[in-house]
N, C-alpha and C positions, 0 to 999 in steps of 0.2 A: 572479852565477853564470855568467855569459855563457851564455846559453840563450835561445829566443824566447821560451821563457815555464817558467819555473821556481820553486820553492819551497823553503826549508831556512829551519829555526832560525835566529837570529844569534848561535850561539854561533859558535866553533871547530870545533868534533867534532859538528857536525851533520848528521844525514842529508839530502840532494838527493831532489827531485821536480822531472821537467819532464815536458814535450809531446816525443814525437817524430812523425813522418808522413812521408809518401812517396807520389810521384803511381804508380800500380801499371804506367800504360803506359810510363812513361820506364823503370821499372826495366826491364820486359822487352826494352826498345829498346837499353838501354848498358848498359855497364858501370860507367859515370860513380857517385860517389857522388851519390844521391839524397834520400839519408834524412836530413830536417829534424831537428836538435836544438840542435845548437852553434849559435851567432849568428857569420855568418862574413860579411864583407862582400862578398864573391867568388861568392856564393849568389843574388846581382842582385834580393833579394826587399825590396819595400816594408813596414816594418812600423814601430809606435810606440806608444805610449801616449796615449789622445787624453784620458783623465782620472784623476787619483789624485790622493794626498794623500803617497804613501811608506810608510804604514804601516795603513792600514784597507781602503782601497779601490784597484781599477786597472779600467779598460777597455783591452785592446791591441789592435789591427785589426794583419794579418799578410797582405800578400797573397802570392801563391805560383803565380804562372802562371796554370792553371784555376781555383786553390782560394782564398776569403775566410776566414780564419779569425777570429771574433771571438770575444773571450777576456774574461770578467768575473770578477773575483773579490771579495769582501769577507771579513773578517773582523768576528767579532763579539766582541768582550773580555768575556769572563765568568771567572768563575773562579779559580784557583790557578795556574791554568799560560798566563796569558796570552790563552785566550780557543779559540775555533774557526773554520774558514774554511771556505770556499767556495768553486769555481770551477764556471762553466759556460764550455762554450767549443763555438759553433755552425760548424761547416763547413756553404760554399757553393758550389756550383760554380760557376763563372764562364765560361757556356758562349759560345764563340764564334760570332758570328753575321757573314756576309758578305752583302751584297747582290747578285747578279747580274743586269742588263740583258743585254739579249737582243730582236731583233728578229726575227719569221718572218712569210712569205707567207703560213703556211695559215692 
């Protein structure tokens, strides 16, 4: 679906579910588009799948500048219609930290 993280039936004519996000200082900063959805290489953001199968289960790590996003989801097959899922997905902030040295007399 080209999305960082997305869901639809595998039919044809089926309905889309993704993730979107946005870091809130960049927006007020630019004009630039900000808002995560599409999977776009030009976006400079680390992201993957670190475990699945293709069809039950996925873990995705997304990183995004400040923000970790990690993405879980499962399905569980029950039913008539192929079963039900899941997703959880934890935002982190990835706060910068700098060291500064410095000497004084007093």
């Amino acid at each position: 679906s080209n999305l960082y993280f997305g869901i639809k039936h595998r039919s044809s004519r089926s309905l889309s579910g993704g993730l979107m996000w946005f870091d809130y200082n960049k927006l007020q900063q630019s004009n630039d588009r900000f808002l995560r959805h599409w999977c776009d290489q030009n976006d400079r953001l680390k992201y993957g799948w670190t475990h699945h199968d293709g069809e039950t289960f996925g873990i995705e790590q997304i990183y995004d500048d400040h923000l970790h996003l990690n993405i879980q989801w499962l399905k569980q097959i029950s039913g008539e219609h192929g079963g039900d899922w899941t997703a959880r997905i934890n935002v982190t902030p990835q706060v910068c930290h700098k060291k500064i040295k410095y000497k004084s007399n007093n």
